[in-house]
NUSEKE-295710 format. One line per 10 residues: their letters; for each residue x, y, z of C-alpha. Coordinates in nm, 3 decimals. Each point is the difference from the previous one (the first is absolute). Layout:
BEGIN
a	X:Y:Z ~ ...
//
This chain:
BEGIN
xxxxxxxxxx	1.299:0.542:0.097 ~ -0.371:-0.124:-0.080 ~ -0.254:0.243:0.057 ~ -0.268:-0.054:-0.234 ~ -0.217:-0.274:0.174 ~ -0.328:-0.130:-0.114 ~ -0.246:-0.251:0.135 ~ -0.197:-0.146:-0.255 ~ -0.392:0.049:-0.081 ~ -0.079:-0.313:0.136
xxxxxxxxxx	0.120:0.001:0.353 ~ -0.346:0.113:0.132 ~ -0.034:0.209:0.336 ~ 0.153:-0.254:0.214 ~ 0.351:0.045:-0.057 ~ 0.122:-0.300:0.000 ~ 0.230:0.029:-0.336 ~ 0.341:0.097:-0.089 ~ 0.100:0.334:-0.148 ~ 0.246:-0.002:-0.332
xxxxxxxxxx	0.244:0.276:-0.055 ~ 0.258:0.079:-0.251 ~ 0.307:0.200:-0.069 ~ 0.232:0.000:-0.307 ~ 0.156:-0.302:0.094 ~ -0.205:-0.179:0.283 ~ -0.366:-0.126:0.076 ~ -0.092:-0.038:0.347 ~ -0.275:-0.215:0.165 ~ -0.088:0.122:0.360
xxxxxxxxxx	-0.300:-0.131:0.231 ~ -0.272:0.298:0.003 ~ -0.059:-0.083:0.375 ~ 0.349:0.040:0.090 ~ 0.186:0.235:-0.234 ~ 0.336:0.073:0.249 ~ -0.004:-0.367:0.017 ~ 0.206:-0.105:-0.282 ~ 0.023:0.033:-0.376 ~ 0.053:-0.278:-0.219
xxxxxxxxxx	0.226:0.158:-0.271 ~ 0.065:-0.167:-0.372 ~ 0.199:0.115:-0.326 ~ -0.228:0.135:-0.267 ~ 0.029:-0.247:-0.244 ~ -0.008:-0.288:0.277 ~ -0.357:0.154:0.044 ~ -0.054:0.008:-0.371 ~ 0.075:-0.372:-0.042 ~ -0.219:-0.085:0.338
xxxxxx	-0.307:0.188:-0.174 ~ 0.070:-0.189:-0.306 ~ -0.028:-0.316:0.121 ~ -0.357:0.100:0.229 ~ -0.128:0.004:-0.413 ~ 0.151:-0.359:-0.094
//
């Protein structure tokens, strides 16, 4: 289950952003707007390689 989410710094007051949250195994990417709405859900180290290649 992921229930540490965080929204970054940057998002402003607005709210339109997406939340990240992790467990020991997952990261999750949910809409801030519409957290029941869905969660995108990906292995850790498919995450890991997908922030890897934001630095390339």
């Amino acid at each position: 289950m992921i229930d540490d989410w965080r929204t970054s710094s940057h998002s402003g007051q607005e709210g339109n952003c997406v939340e990240v949250g992790w467990s020991a195994d997952q990261v999750g990417v949910r809409d801030t707007k519409d957290r029941d709405g869905g969660t995108l859900r990906f292995e850790t180290e498919v995450w890991q390689r997908f922030l890897r290649s934001l630095d390339a």
